[in-house]
ZAMARGU-4260 file (C-alpha; in steps of 0.2 Angstrom, whole numbers, plus 5000, padded with zeros to 4 digits):
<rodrens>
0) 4824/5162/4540 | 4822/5183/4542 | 4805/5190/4541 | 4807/5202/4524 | 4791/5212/4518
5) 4783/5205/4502 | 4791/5217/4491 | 4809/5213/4497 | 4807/5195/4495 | 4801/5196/4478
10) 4812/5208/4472 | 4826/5198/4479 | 4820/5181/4470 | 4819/5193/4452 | 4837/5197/4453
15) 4841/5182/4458 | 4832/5172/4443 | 4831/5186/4433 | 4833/5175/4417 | 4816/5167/4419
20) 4808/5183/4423 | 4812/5190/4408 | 4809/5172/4399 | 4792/5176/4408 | 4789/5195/4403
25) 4793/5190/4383 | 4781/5177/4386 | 4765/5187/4391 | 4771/5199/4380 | 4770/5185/4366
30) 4755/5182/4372 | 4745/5199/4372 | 4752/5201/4352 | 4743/5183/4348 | 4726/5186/4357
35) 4726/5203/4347 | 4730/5193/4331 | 4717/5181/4333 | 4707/5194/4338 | 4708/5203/4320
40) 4709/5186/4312 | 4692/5182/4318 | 4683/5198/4315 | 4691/5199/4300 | 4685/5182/4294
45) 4668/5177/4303 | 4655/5177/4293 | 4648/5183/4311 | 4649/5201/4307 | 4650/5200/4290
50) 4670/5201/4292 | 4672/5217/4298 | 4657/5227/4291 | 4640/5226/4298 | 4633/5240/4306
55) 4627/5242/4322 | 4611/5240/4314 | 4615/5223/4307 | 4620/5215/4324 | 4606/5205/4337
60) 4607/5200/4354 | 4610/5184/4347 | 4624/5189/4338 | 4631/5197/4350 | 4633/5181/4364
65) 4638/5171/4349 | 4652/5182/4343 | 4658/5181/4361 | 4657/5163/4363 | 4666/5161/4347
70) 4679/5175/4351 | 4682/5166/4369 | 4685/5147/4361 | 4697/5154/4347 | 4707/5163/4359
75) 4708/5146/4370 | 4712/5135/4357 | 4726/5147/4349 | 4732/5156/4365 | 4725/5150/4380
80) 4729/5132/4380 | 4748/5134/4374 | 4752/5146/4388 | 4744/5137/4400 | 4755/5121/4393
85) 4771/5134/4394 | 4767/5142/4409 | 4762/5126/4418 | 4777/5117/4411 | 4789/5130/4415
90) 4783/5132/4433 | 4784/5112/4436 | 4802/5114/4428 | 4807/5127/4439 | 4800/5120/4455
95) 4810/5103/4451 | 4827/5114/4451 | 4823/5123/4465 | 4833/5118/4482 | 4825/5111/4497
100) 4828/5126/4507 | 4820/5137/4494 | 4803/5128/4492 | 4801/5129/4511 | 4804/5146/4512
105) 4789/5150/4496 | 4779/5137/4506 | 4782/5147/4522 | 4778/5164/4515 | 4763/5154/4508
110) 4756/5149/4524 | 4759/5167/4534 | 4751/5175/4515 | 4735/5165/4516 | 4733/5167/4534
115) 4735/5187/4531 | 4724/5189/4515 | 4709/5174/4518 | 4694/5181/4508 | 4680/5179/4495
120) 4682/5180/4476 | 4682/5197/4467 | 4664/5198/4462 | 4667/5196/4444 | 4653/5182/4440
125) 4637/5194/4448 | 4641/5204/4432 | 4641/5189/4422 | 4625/5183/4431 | 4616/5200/4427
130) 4619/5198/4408 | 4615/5180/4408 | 4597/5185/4415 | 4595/5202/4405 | 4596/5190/4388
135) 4583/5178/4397 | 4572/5195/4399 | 4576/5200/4381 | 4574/5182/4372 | 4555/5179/4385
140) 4551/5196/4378 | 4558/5189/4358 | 4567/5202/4355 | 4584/5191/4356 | 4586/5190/4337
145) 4578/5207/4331 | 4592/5217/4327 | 4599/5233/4337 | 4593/5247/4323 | 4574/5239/4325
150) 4573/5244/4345 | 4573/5260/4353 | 4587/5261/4365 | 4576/5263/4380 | 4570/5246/4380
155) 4588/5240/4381 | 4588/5252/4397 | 4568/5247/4403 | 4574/5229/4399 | 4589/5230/4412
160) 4577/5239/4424 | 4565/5224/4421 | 4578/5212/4425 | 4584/5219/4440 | 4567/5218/4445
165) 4564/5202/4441 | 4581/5195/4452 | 4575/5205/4464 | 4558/5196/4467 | 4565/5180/4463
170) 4579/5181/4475 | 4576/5196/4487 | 4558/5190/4493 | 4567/5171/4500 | 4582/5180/4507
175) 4570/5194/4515 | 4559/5180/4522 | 4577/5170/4529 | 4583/5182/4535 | 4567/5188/4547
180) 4565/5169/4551 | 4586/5169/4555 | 4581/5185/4567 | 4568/5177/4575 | 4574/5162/4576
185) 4592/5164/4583 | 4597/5182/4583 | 4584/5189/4595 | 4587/5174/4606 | 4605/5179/4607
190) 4603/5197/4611 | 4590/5192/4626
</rodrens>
């Protein structure tokens, strides 16, 4: 097997199997079009927004989380699950048909790839994590159902401050005092 750059080696398998690719490019486009759907659907219907027309005013961090959740499970149930069925079926299918010498090569290029690019995640859940503890700060403090128009915005912005704080104490002090005991301990006995 020749050594052909990423880019090559996709490119050629798209013209190759261009069929499934578009099958594939139809199908996220499908895809987008339903989750906006369900999207409208829902804010049109929820009686969590008063379909459509409360105010700013009207809304609470309650709300807010629940709307979310609610959004997230609607969009599973109606979008998420039957592509992951198609997509999962699809790929299975196509794996099945492939020849021999084809699924070695993608598991080939899988090895070299995973050797190049090893790691960590993308970060995405430290945001998450902040506004999981920014609604513990705002419910301790019970504001968590007062609606939006009854708080100035800068205890939204003091609470966020307050949070960050908050993390910071309950997980900056321990990591401080690991890692001077990890320096003590092991590092500076290294370096002498």
């Amino acid at each position: 097997m020749e050594d052909v750059s990423a880019e090559v080696f996709w490119k050629n398998k798209i013209k190759k199997y261009w069929k499934i690719f578009v099958i594939c490019i139809i199908a996220v486009i499908v895809c987008a079009i339903g989750a906006l759907l369900v999207l409208v659907w829902f804010i049109e219907t929820s009686t969590l927004g008063g379909q459509g027309e409360w105010t700013f005013n009207d809304w609470t961090l309650n709300y807010v989380v629940g709307f979310y959740i609610l959004i997230i499970l609607w969009e599973l149930l109606f979008i998420g699950v039957p592509a992951a069925l198609f997509f999962g079926v699809g790929a299975y299918l196509c794996w099945k048909r492939l020849p021999d010498e084809e699924k070695q090569e993608f598991k080939e290029r899988e090895k070299k790839e995973k050797k190049k690019y090893k790691q960590g995640g993308s970060g995405g859940g430290f945001s998450f994590f902040i506004f999981i503890a920014y609604c513990i700060v705002i419910a301790i403090d019970g504001n968590y159902n007062t609606q939006f128009g009854q708080l100035d915005y800068s205890y939204f912005v003091y609470a966020w401050f307050f949070t960050i704080m908050w993390l910071l104490i309950i997980f900056g002090v321990p990591v401080a005092i690991i890692l001077l005991i990890v320096y003590f301990k092991v590092w500076r006995k290294k370096s002498e």
